[in-house]
C-alpha positions in Angstrom: 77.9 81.6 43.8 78.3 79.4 46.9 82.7 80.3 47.2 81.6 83.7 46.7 79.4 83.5 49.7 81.8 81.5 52.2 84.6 83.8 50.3 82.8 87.3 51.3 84.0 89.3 53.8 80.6 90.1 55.2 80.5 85.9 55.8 83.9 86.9 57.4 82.1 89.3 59.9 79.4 87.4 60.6 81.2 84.0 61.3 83.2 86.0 63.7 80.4 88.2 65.7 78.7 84.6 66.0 81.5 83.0 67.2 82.1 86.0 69.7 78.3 85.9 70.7 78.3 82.1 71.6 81.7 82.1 73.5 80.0 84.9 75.5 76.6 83.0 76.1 78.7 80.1 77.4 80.7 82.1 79.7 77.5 82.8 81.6 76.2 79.6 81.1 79.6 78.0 83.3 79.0 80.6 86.0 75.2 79.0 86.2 75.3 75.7 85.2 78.7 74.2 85.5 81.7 73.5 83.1 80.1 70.9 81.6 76.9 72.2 80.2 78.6 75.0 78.9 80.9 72.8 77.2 78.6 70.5 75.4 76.3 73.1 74.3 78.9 75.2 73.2 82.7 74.7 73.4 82.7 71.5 72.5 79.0 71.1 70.4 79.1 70.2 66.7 77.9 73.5 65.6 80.4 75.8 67.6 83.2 73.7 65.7 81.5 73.5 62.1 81.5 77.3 62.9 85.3 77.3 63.4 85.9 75.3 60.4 84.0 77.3 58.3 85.7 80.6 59.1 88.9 78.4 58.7 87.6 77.6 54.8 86.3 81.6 54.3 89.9 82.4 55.1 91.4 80.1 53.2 88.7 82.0 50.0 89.9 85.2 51.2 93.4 84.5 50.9 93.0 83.1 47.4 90.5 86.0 46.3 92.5 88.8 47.4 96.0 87.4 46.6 97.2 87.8 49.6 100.2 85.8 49.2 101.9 88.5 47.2 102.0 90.3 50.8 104.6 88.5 53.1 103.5 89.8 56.2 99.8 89.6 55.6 99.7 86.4 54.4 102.2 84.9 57.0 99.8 85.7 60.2 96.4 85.6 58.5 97.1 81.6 57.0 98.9 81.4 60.7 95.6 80.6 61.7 94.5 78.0 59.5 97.5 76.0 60.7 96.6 76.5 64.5 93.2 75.6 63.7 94.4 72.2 62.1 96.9 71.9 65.3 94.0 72.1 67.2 92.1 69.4 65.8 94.4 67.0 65.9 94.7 67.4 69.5 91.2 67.7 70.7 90.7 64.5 68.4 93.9 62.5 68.4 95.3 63.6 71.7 95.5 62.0 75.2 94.4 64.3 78.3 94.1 62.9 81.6 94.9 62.9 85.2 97.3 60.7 87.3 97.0 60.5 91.2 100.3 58.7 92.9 101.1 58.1 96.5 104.4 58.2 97.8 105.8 54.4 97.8 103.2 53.7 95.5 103.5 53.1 91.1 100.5 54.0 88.9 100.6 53.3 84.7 96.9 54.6 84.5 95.2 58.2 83.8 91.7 59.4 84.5 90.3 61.1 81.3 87.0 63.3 82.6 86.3 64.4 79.0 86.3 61.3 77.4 85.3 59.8 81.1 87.7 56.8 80.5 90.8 55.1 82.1 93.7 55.0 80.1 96.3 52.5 80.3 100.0 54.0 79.6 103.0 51.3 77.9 104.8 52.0 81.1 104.7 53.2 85.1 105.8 56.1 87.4 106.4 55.5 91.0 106.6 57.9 93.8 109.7 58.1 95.8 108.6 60.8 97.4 106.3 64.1 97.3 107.8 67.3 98.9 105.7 70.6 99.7 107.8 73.6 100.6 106.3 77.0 101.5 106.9 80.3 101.8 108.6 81.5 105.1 106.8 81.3 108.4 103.6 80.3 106.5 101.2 77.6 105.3 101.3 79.3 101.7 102.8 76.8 99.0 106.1 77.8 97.6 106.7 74.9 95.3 105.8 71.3 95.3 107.7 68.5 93.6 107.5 65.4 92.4 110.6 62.6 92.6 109.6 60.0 90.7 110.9 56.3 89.0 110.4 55.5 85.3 109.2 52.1 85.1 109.3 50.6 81.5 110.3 46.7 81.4 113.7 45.8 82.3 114.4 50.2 81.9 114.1 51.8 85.1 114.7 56.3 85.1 115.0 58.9 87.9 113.2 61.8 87.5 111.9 65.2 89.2 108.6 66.7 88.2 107.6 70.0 89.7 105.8 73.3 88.8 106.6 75.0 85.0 109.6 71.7 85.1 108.0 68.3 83.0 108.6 65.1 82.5 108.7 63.8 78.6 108.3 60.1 77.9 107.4 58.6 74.5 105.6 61.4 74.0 103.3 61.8 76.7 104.3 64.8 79.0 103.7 64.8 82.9 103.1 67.9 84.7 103.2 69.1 88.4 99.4 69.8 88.6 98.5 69.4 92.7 98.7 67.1 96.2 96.8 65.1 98.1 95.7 67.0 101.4 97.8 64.9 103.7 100.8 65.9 101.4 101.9 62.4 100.6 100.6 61.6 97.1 100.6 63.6 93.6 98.2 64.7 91.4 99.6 65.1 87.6 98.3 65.9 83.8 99.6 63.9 81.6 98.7 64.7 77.8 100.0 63.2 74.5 99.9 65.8 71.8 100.2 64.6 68.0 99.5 68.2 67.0 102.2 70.5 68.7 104.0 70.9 66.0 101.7 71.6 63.7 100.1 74.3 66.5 103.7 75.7 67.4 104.5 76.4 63.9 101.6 78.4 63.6 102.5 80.4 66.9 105.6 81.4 65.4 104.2 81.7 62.0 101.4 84.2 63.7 104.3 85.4 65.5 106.5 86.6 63.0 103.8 87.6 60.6 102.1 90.1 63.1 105.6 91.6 63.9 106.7 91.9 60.1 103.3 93.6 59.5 104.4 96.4 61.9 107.5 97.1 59.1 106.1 96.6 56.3 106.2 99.3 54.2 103.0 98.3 52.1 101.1 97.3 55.1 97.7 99.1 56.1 99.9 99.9 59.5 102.8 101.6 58.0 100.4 104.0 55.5 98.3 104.9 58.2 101.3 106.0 60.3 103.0 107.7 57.0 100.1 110.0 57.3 100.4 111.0 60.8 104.4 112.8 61.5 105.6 112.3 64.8 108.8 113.4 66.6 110.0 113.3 70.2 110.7 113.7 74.7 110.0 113.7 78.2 108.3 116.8 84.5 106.2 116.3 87.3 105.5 117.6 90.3 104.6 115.7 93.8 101.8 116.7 96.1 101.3 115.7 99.4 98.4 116.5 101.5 97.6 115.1 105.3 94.6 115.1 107.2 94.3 117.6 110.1 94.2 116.7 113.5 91.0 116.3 115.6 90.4 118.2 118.2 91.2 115.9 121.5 91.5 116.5 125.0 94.8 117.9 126.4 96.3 115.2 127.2 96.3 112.9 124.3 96.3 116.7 122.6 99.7 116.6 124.4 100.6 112.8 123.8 100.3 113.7 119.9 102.2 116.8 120.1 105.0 114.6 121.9 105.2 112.0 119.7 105.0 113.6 116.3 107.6 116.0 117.0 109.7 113.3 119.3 109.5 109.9 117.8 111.0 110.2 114.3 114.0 108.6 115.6 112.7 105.3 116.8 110.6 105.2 113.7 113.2 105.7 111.1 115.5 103.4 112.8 112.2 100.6 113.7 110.8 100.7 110.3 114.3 99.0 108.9 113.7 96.1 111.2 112.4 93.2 109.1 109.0 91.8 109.3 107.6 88.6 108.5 104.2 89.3 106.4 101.4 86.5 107.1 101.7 84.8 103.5 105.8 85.2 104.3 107.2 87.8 102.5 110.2 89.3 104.1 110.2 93.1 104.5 111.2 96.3 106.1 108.1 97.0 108.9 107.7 100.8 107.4 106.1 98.2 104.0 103.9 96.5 106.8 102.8 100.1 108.7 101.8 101.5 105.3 100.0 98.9 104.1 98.3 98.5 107.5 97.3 102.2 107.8 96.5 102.4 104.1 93.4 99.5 105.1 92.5 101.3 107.9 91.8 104.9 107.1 92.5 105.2 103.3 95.5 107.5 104.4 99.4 107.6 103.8 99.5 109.4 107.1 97.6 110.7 110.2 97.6 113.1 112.5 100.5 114.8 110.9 102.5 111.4 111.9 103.6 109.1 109.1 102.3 105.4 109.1 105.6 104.0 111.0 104.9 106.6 113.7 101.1 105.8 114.0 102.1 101.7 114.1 105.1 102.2 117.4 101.8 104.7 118.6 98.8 102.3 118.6 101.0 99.2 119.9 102.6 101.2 122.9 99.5 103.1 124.0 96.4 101.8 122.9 93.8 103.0 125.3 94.3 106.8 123.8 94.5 105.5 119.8 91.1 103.5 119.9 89.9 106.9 120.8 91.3 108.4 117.6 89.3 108.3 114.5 91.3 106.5 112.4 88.5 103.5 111.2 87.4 104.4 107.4 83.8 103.6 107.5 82.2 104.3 103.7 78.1 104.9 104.4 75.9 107.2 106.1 74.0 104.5 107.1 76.8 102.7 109.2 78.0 106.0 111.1 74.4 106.4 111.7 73.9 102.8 113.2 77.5 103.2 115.5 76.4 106.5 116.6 78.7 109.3 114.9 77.5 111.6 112.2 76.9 111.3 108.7 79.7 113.3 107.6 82.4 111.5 109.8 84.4 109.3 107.5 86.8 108.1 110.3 85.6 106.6 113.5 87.0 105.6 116.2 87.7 101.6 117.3 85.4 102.5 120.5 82.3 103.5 118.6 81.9 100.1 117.6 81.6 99.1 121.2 79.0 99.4 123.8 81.3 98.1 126.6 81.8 94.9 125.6 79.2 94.5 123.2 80.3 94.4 119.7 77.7 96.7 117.5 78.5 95.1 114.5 77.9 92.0 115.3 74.3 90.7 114.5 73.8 92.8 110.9 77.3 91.7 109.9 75.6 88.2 110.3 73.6 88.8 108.0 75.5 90.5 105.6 77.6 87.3 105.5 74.8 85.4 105.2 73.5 86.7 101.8 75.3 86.3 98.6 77.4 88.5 97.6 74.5 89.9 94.4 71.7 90.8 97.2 74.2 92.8 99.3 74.4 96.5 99.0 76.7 99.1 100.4 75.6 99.0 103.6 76.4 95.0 104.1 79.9 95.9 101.7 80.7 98.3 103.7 80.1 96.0 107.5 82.1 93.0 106.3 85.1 95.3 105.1 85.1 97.7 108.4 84.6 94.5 110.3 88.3 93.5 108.6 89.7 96.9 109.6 88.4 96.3 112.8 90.3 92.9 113.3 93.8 94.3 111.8 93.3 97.4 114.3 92.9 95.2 116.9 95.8 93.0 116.0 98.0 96.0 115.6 97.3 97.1 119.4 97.8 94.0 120.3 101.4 93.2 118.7 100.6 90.4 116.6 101.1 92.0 113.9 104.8 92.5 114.9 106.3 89.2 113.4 110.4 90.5 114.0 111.9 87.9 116.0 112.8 84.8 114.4 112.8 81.5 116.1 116.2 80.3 116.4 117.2 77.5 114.5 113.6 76.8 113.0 113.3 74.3 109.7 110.7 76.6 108.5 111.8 80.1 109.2 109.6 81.0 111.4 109.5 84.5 112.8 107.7 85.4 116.6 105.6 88.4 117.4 105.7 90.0 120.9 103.3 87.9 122.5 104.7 84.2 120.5 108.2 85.2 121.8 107.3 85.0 125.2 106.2 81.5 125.1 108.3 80.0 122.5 111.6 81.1 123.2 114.2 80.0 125.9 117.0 80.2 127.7 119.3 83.2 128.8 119.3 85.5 125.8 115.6 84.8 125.5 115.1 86.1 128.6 117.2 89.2 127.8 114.9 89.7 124.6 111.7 89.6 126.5 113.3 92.3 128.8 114.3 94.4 126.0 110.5 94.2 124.5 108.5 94.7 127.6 111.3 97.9 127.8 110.5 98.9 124.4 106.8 99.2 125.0 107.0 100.9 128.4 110.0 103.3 126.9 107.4 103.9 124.1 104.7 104.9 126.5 106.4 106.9 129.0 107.7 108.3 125.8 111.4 108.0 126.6 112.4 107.6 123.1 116.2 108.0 123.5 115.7 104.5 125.6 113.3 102.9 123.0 115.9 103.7 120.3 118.6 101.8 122.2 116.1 98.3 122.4 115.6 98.7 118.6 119.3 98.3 118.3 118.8 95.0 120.4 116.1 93.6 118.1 118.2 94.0 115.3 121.1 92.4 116.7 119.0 89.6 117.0 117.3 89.6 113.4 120.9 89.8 112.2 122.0 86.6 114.4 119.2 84.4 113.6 117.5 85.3 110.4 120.2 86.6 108.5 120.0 83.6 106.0 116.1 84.7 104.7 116.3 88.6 105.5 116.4 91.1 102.4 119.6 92.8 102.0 120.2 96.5 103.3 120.5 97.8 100.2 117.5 96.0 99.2 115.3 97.5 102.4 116.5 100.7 101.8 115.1 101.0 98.5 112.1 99.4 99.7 111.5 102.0 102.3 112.3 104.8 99.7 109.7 103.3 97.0 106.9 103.6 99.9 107.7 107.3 100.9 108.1 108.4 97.3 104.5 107.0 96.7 105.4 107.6 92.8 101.7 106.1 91.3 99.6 108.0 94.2 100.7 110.8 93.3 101.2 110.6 89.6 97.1 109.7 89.4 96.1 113.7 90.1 98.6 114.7 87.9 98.1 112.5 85.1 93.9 113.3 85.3 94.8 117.3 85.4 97.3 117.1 82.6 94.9 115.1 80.4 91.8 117.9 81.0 94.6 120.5 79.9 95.8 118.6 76.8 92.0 117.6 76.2 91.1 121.3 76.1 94.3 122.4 74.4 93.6 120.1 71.3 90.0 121.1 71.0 91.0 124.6 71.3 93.4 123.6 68.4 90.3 122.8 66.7 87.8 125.4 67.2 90.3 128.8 68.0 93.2 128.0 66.2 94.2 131.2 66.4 94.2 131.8 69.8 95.5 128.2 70.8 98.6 127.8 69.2 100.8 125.0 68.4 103.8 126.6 70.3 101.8 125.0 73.7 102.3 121.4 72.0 106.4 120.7 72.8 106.4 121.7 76.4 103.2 119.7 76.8 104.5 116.5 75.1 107.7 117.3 77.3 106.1 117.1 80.7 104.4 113.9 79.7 107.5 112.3 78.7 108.7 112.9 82.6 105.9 111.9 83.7 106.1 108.6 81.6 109.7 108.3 82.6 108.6 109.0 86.6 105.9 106.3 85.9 109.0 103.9 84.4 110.7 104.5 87.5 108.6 103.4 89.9 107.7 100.5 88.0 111.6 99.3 88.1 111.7 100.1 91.8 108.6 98.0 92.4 110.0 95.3 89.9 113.2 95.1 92.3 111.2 95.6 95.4 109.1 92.3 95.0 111.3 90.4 93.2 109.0 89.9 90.6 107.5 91.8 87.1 105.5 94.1 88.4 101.7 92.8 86.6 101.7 90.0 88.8 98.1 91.0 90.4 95.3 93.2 89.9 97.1 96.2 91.5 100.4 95.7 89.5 98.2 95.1 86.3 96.2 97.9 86.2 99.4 100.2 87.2 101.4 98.2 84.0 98.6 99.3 81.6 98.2 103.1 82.8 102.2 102.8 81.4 101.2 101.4 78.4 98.6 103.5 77.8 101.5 106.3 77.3 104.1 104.4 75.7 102.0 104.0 72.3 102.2 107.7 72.1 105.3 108.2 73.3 106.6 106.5 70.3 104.4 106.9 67.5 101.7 109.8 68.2 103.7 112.5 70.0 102.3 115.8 67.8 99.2 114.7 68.1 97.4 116.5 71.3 94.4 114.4 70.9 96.3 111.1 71.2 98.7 112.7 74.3 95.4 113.6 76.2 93.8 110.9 75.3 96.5 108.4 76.5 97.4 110.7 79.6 93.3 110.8 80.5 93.3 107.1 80.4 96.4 106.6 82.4 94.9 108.9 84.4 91.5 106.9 84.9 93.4 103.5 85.1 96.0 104.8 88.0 92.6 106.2 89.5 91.1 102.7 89.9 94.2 101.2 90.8 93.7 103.2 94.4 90.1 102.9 95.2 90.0 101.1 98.2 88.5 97.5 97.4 91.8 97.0 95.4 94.9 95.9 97.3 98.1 97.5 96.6 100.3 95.0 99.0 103.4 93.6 97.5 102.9 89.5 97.9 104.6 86.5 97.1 103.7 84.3 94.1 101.5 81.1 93.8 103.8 78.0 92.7 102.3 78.5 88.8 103.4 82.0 88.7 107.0 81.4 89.1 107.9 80.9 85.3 109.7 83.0 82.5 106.1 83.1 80.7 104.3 85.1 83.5 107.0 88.1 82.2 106.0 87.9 78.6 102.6 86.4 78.3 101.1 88.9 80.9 103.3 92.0 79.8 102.1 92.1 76.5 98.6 91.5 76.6 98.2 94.0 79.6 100.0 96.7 77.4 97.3 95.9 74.8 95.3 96.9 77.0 96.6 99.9 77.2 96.5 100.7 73.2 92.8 100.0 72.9 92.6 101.8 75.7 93.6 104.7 74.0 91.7 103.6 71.1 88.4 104.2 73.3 89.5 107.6 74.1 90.1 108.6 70.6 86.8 107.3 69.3 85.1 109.2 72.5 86.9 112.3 70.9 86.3 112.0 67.5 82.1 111.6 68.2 81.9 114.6 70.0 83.6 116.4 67.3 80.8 114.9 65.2 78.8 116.4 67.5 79.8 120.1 66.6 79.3 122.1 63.4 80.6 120.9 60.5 83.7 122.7 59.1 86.5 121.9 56.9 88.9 121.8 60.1 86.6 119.2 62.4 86.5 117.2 59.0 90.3 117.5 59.1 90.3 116.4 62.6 87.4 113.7 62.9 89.9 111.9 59.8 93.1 112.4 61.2 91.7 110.8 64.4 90.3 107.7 62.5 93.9 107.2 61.2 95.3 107.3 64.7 93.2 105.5 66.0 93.1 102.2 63.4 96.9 102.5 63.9 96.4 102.2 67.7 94.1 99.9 67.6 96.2 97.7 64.8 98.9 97.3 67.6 96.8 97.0 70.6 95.1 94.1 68.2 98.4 93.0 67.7 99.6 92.6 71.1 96.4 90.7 72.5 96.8 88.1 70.0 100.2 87.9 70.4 100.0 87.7 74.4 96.6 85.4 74.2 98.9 82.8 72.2 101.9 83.0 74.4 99.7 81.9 76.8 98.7 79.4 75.2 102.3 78.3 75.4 102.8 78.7 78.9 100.0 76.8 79.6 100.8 74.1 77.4 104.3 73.8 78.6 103.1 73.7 82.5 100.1 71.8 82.6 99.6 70.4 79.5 97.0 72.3 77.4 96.9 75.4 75.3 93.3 76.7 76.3 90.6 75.5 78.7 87.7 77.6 78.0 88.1 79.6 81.3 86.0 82.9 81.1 89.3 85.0 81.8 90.8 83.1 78.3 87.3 82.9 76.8 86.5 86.9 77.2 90.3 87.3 75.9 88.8 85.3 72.7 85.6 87.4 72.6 88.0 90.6 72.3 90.2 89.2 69.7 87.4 88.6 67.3 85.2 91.8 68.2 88.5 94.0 67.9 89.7 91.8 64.2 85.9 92.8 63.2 86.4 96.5 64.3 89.6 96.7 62.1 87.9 94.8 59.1 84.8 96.6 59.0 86.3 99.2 56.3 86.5 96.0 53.8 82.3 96.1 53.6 82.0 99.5 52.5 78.6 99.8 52.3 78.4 99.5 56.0 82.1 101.7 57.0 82.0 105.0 57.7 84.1 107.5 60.7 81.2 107.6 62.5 80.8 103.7 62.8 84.4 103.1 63.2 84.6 105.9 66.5 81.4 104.3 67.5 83.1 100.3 67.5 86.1 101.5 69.0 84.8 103.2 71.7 82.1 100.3 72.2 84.7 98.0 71.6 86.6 98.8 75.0 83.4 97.1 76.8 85.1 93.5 75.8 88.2 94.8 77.3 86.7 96.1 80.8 84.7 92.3 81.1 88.1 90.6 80.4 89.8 92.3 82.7 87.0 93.6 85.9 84.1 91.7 84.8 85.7 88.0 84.6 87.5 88.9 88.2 84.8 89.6 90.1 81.8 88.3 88.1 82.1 84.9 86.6 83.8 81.8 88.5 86.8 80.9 87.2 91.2 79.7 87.7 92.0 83.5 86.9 88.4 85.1 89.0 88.2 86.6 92.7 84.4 86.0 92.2 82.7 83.3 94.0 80.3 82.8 90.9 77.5 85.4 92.6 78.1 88.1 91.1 78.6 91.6 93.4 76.6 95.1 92.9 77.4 96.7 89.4 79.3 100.0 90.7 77.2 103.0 90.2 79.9 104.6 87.6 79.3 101.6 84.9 75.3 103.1 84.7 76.9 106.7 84.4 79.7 106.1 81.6 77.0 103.9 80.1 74.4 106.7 80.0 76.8 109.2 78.9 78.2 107.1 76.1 74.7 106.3 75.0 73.6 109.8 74.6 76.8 110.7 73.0 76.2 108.0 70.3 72.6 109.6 70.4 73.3 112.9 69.7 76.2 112.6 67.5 74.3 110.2 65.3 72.7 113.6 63.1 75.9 114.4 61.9 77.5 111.1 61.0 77.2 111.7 57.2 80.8 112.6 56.7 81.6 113.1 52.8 84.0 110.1 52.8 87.3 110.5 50.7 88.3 107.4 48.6 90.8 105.8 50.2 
């Protein structure tokens, strides 16, 4: 009686909801009380492992029980587990983990162990030659540090050089690149000793391999499902463009704006190929920089019928007339009420937050900074973020933002705005320069363009002379400045939210007036959202070549990579079905649409030391495109209720069952994919500093949606409890893991992978909406969720 109870697959469900629930307590429990607490009440506690080895046992039963092990790929990735669970003991029990700090000259042969809270005394010494810090151009942002360092052992003395994502091995212990001391001459390194590796990196590959040869197996759950769902295959878009109108001004600057739309195109196309040194030292062409810039300021591409190059040479040449332009994105009534403009003025100008000299802002954006981040609302939000706007305005008019002249023969690559050149350069040509820019800026006012154009020849000479060794090539700026005007993802986000409504009403058209929708609409559909997909592709390779980097290196990038994924599920597998093409193209749709709200930063930026390895491509590329899937998975089960929701007929039966078989197989991958990415990066942190997992709430949410997702799919096995209706509900439910991994671990719990402080900002007002109307969807679909099941 007792194996059949641990052997049960409702003990299988429960041991995993419980281990979900308490890795979700403990998440909040870090954010509130520390690391610590949450570990020993949790992570680490005696129950929370007793739990782990349990479910470890009632898989082992399973896999006996069901004789599994006369299917390959089943039983490859599901006893997979078993062995990373033994790996994982005999590391957190048999391992070394600790810390050693070393400054330059200096040997150390000891390691600081805070969770055993011991010194440990290693069979030999390292000693610091020396510790080197390099940064990114013209910055203080760390590039890369490194560690030269002196085995000592005996009589046995080995060179060596430690830095990030590069270890040191040495009778098995393993040194890694960890951090510095502040005055940069000492090192900070993990060092580990890991007697279960093996054990845990068979059972990666093991997991590995079995997940993959689950996809191709012919008698796998995956493969039957997509047998009953036929697919088939290919690939049109269209750009839109709008600009806001021009504000009615006096006639002279009515003039100056006329002038220098129509007359200054030159100068910009030829100054926005000038490179620009950005503050964290990216180099780029300065049309990147005026984008970006006017982006933060108004929320607009362009203004005043000028493009964002044109606006940049505009506000540094004449200031007085463009801090009288509205051009200041302000987000609140309440603000434009307290500056003085009305209600419904979105754009103000930089003067209306002056009273002469008097700053307007200045004593509520006190205390907006002075609360924490929960109590403030959108008034304060939206203070502190004009207050920003108002700083990079300000910095724009007054050239320092204008980083093009680099300073001749400088260790560190520095590059000189106006007002830096004039005090830091010298000699002849120096002088020459200054001349030329003074000339620019009074060419640029008197609007003499011909003669500005001729001094942005001179600056480039310059550029060319002296930071020619750390500028991008030309080929490299001109596809730069090409990705920027093609704006391929702003644009694609209308299109893909209107072609998603039109396959959305297609499909359910499908449904209830088959003979007046017919299936003749679904190839040129399915064709325009192949081009779109490949148009999305595209712009993903430009960016990929653009910052030198995979392009899902940030939130921006991230959320951008998962619209993408979101359609290539479909692309591949789901193509005849309308519900799954709307429901993937709605949810690109919705992700590309959040990608662009404004508190989300679309700037290309270098990468942090850590992030310059092989494993940030595969780790973060496939469990972001999981995303995707369940994305879609959460679309499908929000269509499948609301046909539970209408009268019952033989073809919404058809339908709600058909889209329970898509969407297991969707989910099935997506599943797939998370695993397979959460244990990859487990191996990219292992192999940089020296551990697979560390309970962070970004990894620890990844968990939660692992085991909520595996008991989602392995539900059906209890069929007194499975039905369609349960499984749409869990799937769409489900997706809630996915949006606190992703949004709520950012910018609500403290953490190495947050951008939260660990006070938690304002819930947005759409999470209460989608809340309410998945709750009364659920509600009202609830009276029809007797569906006469088939057996299957």
């Amino acid at each position: 009686m007792l194996l059949k109870v641990f052997g049960s697959y409702k003990t299988t469900l429960t041991i995993l909801f419980i281990l979900a629930v308490g890795a979700a307590v403990a998440t909040f429990v870090e954010n509130d009380f520390g690391t610590a607490v949450a570990r020993h009440y949790v992570y680490n506690a005696i129950w929370y492992e007793m739990l782990l080895s349990l479910g470890a046992l009632n898989l082992a039963l399973v896999l006996y029980h069901s004789k599994m092990i006369l299917h390959v790929s089943k039983f490859t990735f599901h006893a997979a587990f078993i062995l990373i669970l033994i790996g994982s003991g005999l590391t957190r029990y048999f391992g070394v983990d600790g810390v050693m700090k070393i400054r330059e000259g200096a040997s150390s042969n000891v390691i600081f162990s805070s969770e055993k809270n011991t010194e440990i005394t290693l069979p030999f010494a390292l000693h610091l030659n020396d510790f080197e810090l390099e940064r990114y151009y013209g910055s203080r942002a760390p590039s890369a540090y490194n560690s030269d360092v002196q085995i000592i052992d005996g009589n046995i003395t080995q060179d060596a050089h430690i830095y990030m994502n590069h270890t040191l091995t040495y009778k098995g212990y393993k040194f890694f690149q960890t951090f510095y001391d502040p005055d940069e001459k000492g090192t900070i390194l993990s060092v580990t000793k890991d007697p279960g590796v093996e054990v845990t990196y068979m059972g990666y590959a093991l997991l590995f391999l079995g997940l993959l040869l689950n996809l191709f197996d012919p008698k796998s759950r995956f493969r039957k499902l997509i047998a009953e769902v036929k697919s088939s295959s290919l690939i049109v878009l269209f750009l839109l463009f709008c600009q806001a109108p021009l504000f009615s001004q006096s006639e002279y600057v009515q003039n100056y704006l006329d002038e220098h739309q129509s007359k200054s195109q030159a100068v910009s196309d030829a100054f926005e190929k000038l490179v620009v040194q950005s503050r964290m030292g990216r180099m780029k062409p300065f049309d990147t920089l005026s984008q970006e810039v006017l982006y933060k300021l108004s929320g607009k591409n362009s203004l005043y019928g000028m493009d964002a190059m044109q606006v940049a040479l505009g506000m540094l040449s004449h200031p007085s007339v463009w801090k009288n332009l509205p051009m200041i994105q302000t987000k609140t009534p309440k603000l434009r009420e307290f500056i003085g403009i009305s209600k419904d003025q979105k754009l103000a100008t930089f003067e209306d937050f002056f009273d002469g000299h008097r700053y307007k802002l200045d004593a509520e954006l006190q205390k907006a900074l002075a609360m924490k981040p929960s109590q403030r609302g959108t008034f304060e939000n939206d203070l502190i973020k004009v207050d920003e706007r108002l700083s990079i305005a300000f910095m724009l008019y007054q050239g320092v933002l204008f980083k093009i002249f680099p300073l001749p023969n400088d260790a560190n690559h520095t590059w000189l705005a106006f007002e830096q050149m004039f005090a830091q350069l010298q000699g002849e040509e120096a002088e020459k320069l200054q001349e030329s820019s003074t000339a620019f800026v009074g060419a640029l006012f008197e609007r003499n363009y011909e003669k500005a154009l001729l001094h942005v020849k001179t600056f480039s000479e310059f550029q060319n002379k002296y930071g020619a060794e750390i500028m991008p090539s030309t080929t490299h700026i001109n596809v730069e400045i090409l990705f920027n005007k093609l704006m391929i993802f702003e644009r694609l986000t209308l299109v893909y939210v209107l072609l998603g409504l039109i396959l959305l009403a297609v499909a359910f058209g499908r449904v209830f007036a088959p003979q007046t929708v017919t299936c003749k609409l679904t190839r040129p559909l399915f064709f325009i959202v192949a081009l779109l997909f490949v148009l999305h592709s595209c712009g993903l390779a430009l960016r990929w070549y653009v910052s030198g980097h995979a392009p899902f290196s940030d939130t921006y990038e991230s959320i951008v990579y998962i619209a993408w994924s979101c359609l290539l599920f479909c692309m591949l597998f789901l193509r005849r079905s309308l519900f799954a093409l709307s429901g993937s193209v709605m949810m690109a749709g919705i992700f590309m649409f959040v990608a662009h709200l404004g508190h989300i930063d679309p700037e290309i930026t270098n990468l942090v030391p850590v992030l310059k390895s092989f494993w940030l491509s595969v780790h973060v590329s496939i469990i972001t495109a999981s995303y995707g899937f369940l994305a879609l998975g959460c679309a499908l089960g929000f269509f499948t209720l609301i046909l539970f929701t209408c009268k019952r007929s033989t073809q919404t039966i058809a339908s709600i069952k058909h889209l329970s078989a898509i969407n297991e197989i969707t989910l099935i991958l997506g599943l797939s994919l998370l695993v397979i990415g959460n244990f990859l990066g487990g191996v990219w942190a292992n192999e940089s500093w020296g551990r697979y997992w560390g309970w962070d709430p970004k990894e620890t949410w990844a968990y939660i949606s692992i085991l909520l997702y595996t008991i989602i799919l392995h539900v059906r096995l209890v069929r007194q409890l499975y039905s369609h209706y349960l499984f749409a509900v869990l799937s769409l439910l489900g997706f809630a893991s996915i949006l606190m991994t992703y949004f709520g671990v950012n910018f609500y719990l403290a953490g190495m992978h947050s951008y939260a402080t660990g006070d938690p900002v304002p819930i947005p007002t759409w999470v209460y909406v989608c809340t309410f109307v998945v709750a009364l969807l659920i509600i009202t679909s609830s009276k029809n969720r007797q569906l006469k099941e088939e057996n299957e």
